[in-house]
C-alpha positions as CSV (number, residue, x, y, z in Angstrom):
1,X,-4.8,-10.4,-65.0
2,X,-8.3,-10.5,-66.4
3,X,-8.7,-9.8,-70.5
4,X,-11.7,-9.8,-72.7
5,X,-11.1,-9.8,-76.2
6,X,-13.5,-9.2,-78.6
7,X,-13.8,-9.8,-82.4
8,X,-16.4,-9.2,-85.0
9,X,-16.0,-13.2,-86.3
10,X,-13.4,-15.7,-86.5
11,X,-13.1,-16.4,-90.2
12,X,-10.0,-17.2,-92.1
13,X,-7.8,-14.1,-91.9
14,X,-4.7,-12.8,-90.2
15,X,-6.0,-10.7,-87.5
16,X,-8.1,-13.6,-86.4
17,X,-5.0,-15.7,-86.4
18,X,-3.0,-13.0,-84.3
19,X,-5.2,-13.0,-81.7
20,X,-5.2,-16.9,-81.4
21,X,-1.8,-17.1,-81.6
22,X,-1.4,-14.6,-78.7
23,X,-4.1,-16.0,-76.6
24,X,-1.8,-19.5,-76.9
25,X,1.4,-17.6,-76.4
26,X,0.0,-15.9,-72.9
27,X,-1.3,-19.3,-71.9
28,X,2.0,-21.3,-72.1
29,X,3.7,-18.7,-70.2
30,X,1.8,-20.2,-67.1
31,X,1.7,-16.8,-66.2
32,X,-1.9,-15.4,-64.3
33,X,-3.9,-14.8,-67.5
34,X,-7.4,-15.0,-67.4
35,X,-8.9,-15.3,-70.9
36,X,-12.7,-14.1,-71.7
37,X,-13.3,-14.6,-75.8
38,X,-15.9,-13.4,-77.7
39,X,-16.6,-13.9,-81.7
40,X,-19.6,-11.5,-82.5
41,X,-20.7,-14.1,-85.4
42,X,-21.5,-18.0,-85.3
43,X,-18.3,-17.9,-88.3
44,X,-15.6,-20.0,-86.3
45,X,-13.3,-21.3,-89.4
46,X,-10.6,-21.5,-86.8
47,X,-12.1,-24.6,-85.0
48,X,-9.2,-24.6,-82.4
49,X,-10.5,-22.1,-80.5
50,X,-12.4,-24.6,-78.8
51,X,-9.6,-26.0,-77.6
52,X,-7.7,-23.3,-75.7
53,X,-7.8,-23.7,-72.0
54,X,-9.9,-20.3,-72.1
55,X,-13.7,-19.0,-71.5
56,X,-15.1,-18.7,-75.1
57,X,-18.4,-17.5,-75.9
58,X,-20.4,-16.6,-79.2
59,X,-23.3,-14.0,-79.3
60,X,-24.6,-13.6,-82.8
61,X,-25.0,-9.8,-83.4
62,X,-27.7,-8.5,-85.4
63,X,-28.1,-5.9,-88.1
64,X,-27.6,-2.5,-85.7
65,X,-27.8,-4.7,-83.0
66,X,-27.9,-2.0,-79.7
67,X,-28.7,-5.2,-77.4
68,X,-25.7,-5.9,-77.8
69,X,-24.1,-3.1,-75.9
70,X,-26.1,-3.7,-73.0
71,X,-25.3,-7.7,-73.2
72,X,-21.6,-6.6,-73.3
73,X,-22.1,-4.3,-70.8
74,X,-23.1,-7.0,-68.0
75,X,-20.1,-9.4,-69.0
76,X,-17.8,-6.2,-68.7
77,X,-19.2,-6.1,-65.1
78,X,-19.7,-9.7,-64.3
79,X,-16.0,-10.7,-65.2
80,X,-14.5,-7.3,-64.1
81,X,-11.3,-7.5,-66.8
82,X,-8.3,-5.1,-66.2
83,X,-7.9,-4.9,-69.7
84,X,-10.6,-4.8,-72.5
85,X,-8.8,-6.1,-76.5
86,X,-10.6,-5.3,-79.5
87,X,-9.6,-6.5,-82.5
88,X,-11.3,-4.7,-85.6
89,X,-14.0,-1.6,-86.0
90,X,-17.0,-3.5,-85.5
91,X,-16.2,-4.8,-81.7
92,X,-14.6,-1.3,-81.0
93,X,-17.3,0.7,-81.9
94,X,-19.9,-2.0,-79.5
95,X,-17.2,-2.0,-76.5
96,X,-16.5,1.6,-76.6
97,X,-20.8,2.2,-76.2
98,X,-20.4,-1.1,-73.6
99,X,-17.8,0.6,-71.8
100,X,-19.2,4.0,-70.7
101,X,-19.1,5.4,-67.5
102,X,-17.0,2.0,-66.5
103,X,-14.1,3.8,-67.6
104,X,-11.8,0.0,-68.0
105,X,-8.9,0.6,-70.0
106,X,-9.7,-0.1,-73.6
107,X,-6.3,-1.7,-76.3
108,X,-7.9,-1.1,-79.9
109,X,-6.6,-2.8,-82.6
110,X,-8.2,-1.7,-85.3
111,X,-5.1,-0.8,-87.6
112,X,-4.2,-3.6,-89.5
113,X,-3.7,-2.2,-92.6
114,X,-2.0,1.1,-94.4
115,X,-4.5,2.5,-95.6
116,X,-4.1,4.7,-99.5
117,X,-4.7,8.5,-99.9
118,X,-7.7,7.6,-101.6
119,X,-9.5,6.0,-98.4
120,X,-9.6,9.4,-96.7
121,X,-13.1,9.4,-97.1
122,X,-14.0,6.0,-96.7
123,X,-16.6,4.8,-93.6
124,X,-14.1,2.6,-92.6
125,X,-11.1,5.2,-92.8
126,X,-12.7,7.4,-91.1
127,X,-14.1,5.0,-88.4
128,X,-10.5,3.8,-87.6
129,X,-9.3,7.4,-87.3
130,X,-12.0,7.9,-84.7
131,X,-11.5,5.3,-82.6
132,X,-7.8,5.4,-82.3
133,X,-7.9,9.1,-81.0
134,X,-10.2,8.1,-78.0
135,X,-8.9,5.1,-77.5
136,X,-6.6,4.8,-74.7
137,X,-4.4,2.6,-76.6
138,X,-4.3,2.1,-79.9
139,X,-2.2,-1.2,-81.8
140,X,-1.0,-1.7,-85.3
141,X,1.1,-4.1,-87.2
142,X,3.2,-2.2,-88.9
143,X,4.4,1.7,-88.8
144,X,2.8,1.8,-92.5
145,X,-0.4,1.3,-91.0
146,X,0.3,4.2,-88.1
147,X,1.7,6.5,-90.9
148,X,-1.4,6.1,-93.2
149,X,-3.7,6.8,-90.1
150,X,-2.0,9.8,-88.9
151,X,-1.9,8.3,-85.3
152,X,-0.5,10.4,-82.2
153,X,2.3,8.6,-80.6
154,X,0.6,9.2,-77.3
155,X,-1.8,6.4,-77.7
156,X,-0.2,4.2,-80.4
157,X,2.1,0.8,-80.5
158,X,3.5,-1.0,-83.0
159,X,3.7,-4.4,-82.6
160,X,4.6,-6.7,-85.1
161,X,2.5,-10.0,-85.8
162,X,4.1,-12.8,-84.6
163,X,4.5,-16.7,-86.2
164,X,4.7,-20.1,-84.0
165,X,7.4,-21.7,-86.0
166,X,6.4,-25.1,-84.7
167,X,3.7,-24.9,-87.4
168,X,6.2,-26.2,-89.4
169,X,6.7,-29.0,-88.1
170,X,5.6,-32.3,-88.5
171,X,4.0,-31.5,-91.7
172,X,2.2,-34.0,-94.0
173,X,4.4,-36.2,-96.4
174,X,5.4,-34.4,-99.2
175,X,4.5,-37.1,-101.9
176,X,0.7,-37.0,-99.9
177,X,0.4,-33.2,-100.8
178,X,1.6,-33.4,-104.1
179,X,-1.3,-36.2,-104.9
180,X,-3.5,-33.8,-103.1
181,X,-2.7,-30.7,-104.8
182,X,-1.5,-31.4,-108.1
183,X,-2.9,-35.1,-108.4
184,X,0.8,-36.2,-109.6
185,X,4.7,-35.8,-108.5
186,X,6.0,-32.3,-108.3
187,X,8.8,-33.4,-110.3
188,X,10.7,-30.3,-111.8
189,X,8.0,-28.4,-112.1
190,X,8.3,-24.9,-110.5
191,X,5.2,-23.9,-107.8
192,X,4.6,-20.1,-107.6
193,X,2.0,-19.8,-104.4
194,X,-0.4,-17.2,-103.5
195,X,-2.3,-17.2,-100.3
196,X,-4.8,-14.3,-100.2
197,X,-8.7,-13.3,-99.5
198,X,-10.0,-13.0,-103.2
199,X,-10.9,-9.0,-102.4
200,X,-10.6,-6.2,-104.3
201,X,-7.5,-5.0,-102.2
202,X,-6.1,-8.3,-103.6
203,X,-4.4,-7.9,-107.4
204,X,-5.8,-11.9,-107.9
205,X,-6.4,-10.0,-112.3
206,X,-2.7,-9.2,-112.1
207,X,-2.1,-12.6,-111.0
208,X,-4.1,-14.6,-113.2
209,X,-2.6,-12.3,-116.8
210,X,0.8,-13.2,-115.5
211,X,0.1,-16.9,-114.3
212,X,-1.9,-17.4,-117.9
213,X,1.2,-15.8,-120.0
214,X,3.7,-17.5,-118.0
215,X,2.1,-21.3,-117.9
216,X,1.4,-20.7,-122.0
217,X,5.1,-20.0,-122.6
218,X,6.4,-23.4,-119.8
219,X,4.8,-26.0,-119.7
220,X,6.5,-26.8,-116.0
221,X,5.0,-23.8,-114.1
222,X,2.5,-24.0,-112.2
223,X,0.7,-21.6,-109.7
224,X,-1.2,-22.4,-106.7
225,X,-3.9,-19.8,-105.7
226,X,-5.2,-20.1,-102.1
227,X,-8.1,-18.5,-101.0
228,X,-12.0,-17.3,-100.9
229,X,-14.3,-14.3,-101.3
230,X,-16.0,-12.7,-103.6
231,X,-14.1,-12.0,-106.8
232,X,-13.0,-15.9,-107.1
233,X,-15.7,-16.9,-109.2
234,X,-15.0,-14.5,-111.9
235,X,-11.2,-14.7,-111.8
236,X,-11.7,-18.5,-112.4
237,X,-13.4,-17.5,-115.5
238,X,-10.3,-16.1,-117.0
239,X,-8.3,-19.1,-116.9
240,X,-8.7,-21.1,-120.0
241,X,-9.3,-24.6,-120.1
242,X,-6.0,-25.7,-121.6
243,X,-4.2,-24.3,-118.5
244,X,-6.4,-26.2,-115.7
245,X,-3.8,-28.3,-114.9
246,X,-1.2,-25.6,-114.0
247,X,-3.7,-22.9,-112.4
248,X,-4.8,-24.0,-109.5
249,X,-7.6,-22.6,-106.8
250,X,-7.7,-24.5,-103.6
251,X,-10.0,-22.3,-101.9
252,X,-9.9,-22.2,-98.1
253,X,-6.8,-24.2,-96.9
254,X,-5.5,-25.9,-93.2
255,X,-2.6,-27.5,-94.2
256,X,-0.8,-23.8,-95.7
257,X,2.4,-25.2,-94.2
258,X,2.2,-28.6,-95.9
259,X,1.3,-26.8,-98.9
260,X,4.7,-24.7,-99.1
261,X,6.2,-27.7,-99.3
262,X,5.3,-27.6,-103.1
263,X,6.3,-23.9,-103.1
264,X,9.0,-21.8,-105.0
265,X,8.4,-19.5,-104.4
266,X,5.8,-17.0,-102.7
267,X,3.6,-14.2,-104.3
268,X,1.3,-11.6,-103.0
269,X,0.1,-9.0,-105.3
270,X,-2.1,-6.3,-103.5
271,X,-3.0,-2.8,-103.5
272,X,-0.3,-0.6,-101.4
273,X,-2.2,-0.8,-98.3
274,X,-1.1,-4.1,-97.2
275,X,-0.6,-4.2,-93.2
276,X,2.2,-6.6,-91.7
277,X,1.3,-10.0,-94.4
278,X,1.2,-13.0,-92.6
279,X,1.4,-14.6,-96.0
280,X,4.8,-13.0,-96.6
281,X,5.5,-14.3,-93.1
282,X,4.4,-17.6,-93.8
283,X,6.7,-17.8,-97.4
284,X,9.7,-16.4,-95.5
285,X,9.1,-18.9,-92.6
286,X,9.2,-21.4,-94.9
287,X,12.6,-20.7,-96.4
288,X,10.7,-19.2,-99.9
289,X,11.8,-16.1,-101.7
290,X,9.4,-13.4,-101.9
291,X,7.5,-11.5,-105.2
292,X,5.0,-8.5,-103.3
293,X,4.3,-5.3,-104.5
294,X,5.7,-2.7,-102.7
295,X,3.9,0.2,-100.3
296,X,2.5,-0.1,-96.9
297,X,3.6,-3.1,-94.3
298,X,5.5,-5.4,-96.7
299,X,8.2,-2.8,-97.3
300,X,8.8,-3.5,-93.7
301,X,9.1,-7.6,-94.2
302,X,10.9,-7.7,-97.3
303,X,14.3,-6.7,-98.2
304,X,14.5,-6.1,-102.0
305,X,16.8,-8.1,-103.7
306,X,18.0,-10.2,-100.2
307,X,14.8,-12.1,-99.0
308,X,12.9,-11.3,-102.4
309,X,11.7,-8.7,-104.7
310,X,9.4,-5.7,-104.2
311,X,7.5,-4.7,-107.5
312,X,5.2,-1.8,-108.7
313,X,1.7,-2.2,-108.3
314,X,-0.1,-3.8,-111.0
315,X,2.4,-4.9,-113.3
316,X,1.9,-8.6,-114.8
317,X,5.5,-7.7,-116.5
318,X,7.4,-7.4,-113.4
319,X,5.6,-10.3,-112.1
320,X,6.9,-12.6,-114.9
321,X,10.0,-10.6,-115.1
322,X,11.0,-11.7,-111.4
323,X,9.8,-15.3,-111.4
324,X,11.6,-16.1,-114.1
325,X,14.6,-14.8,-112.8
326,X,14.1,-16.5,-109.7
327,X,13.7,-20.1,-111.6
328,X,16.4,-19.5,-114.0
329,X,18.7,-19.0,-110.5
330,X,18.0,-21.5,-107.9
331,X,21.1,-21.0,-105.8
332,X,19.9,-16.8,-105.4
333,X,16.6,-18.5,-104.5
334,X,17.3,-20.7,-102.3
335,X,19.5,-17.8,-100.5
336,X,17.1,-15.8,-100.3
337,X,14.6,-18.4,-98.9
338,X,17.4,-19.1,-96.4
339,X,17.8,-15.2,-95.1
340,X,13.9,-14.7,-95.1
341,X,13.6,-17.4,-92.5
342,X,16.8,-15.9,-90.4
343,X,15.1,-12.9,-90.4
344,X,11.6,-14.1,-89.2
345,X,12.8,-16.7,-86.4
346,X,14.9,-13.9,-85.3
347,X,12.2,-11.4,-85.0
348,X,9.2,-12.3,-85.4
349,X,9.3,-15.4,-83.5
350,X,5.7,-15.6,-81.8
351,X,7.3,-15.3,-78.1
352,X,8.3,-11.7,-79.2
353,X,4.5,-10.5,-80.3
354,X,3.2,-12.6,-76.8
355,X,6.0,-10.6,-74.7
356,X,5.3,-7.4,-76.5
357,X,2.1,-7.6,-75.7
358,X,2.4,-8.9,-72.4
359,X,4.5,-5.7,-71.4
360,X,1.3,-3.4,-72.9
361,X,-0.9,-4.8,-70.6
362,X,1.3,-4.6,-67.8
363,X,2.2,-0.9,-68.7
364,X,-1.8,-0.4,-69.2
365,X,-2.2,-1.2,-65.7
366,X,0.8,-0.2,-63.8
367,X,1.7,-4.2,-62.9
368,X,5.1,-4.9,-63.3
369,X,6.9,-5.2,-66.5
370,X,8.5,-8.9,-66.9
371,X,10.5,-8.0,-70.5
372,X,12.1,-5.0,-71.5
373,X,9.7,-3.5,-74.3
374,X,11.9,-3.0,-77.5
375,X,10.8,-0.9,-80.9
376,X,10.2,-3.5,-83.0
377,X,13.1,-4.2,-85.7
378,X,12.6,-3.3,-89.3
379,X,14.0,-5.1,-92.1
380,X,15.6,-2.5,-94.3
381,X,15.1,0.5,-92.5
């Protein structure tokens, strides 16, 4: 089977690592899967793309770049795929203009997040609800994100993102990342982590109130914030000087795994419009409890009060409120680390998402099915 996937760039982000993680799970079935790549920016910050036994091309788009469509048009027509995979708006939109009058069967995944009552009128909103009613097929991550986007059952799938528990594996030595990260042992001092884009849709001001108030009142906590973008220089400013030693920004990160080493426990603070988090998955892969504020995917992922908490939006009290109890009970912690990682290697295992998908495309195009396909389990439903 022939797929092209397309993606508007290949930066550090989730959906960028779902694909890659797919494209290696339908490899190392050894199954007939032809691979045809393509990043619609030069911005590769996953360098091991260039490593998968796949065709992998870059062509730079332009500001309302229409050459484009005719440049995707002739690679639709050269490598004749049976199944064409976009992967956000901006590929969509270009392969659904590429496509015309070709008529190959088009998987959109453009839903990758739940969107809030409030984006109704937003471009992008409104661009995602377009494209998922022509599409033929439409995927999302979570049922959140098919709830906020209205989405006919017809024509949309949910299937959950998938982790390669062999990331964690062979990690770095602890005693390496703690010179690396903190510049000194761990000792008993208690790592809260935070792996996020520093974007609006990210609470990073919520964080840094409760991270300052928290690492004035102990000494021994200390917060790791992992990330870019473009609110990072002016939550840095908040932190005051005193505290530089237990605030932490690493910026852009390869070694997340290693890094959880260190970790507590795991936080992510966002609007309600979060999608499935592979940062949750991440923490609860790694045997860490959970702090996320409820609404959209991650009320799917995390089981209040069994693999973590969930709190209201915006509140630097609950934030402090739940670490603390969290540090002041290690054996609940560590319990809860312990089911969150049941939970993902039982269902969210990266075979799962591969086969999932893998019985989509087969579905798509009336091959046969190899798995049963199975409604994807949720957590405390």
């Amino acid at each position: 089977m022939k797929i092209l996937m397309v993606i508007n760039c290949l930066s550090k982000g989730g959906r960028e690592r779902r694909m890659l993680e797919l494209i290696k799970g339908l490899k190392e079935k050894n199954l007939d899967f032809d691979v045809y790549l393509i990043s619609l920016s030069d911005q590769i910050e996953y360098n091991y793309v260039y490593d998968l036994p796949i065709k992998f091309e870059v062509i730079a788009k332009k500001d309302k770049d229409i050459g484009l469509i005719f440049k995707l048009r002739k690679i639709i027509k050269q490598f004749n795929p049976d199944i064409i995979h976009s992967w956000d708006v901006m590929s969509t939109g270009y392969l659904t203009a590429a496509n015309l009058f070709l008529n190959k069967i088009i998987v959109n995944g453009v839903i990758y997040n739940s969107a809030q009552n409030s984006d109704s009128y937003d471009r992008e909103y409104l661009k995602i609800k377009f494209f998922s009613a022509i599409s033929k097929v439409t995927v999302a991550n979570s049922k959140a994100g098919m709830k906020a986007y209205k989405t006919s059952p017809r024509n949309t799938v949910c299937i959950y993102n998938g982790i390669d528990l062999k990331r964690f594996e062979n990690l770095k030595p602890v005693r390496q990342v703690e010179q690396e990260i903190l510049g000194r042992e761990k000792g008993d001092h208690f790592v809260v982590t935070m792996v996020a884009a520093f974007e609006y849709r990210k609470d990073y001001d919520t964080v840094v109130d409760a991270a300052i108030e928290l690492c004035t009142s102990n000494e021994k906590v200390i917060f790791l914030l992992v990330g870019d973008g473009s609110t990072k220089a002016r939550i840095m400013k908040k932190v005051p000087a005193n505290l530089s030693q237990q605030i932490h920004f690493l910026g852009m990160r390869d070694d997340i795994e290693s890094i959880h080493q260190l970790t507590d426990v795991g936080l992510l603070v966002t609007a309600p419009c979060e999608g499935l988090s592979n940062s949750v998955i991440e923490y609860m892969a790694a045997s860490k409890p959970v702090v996320a504020s409820e609404g959209g995917g991650t009320d799917e992922l995390v089981a209040n009060g069994k693999t973590g908490f969930l709190i209201t939006n915006k509140s630097t009290s609950a934030i402090i409120a739940k670490i603390n109890e969290l540090m002041q009970n290690p054996t609940m912690s560590r319990e809860m680390g312990e089911n969150g990682h049941n939970w993902v290697r039982a269902h969210l295992d990266i075979k799962k998402m591969t086969d999932s998908y893998i019985n989509l495309y087969r579905k798509l195009t009336n091959k046969e099915k190899i798995v049963s396909m199975k409604t994807p389990l949720v957590l405390n439903n």
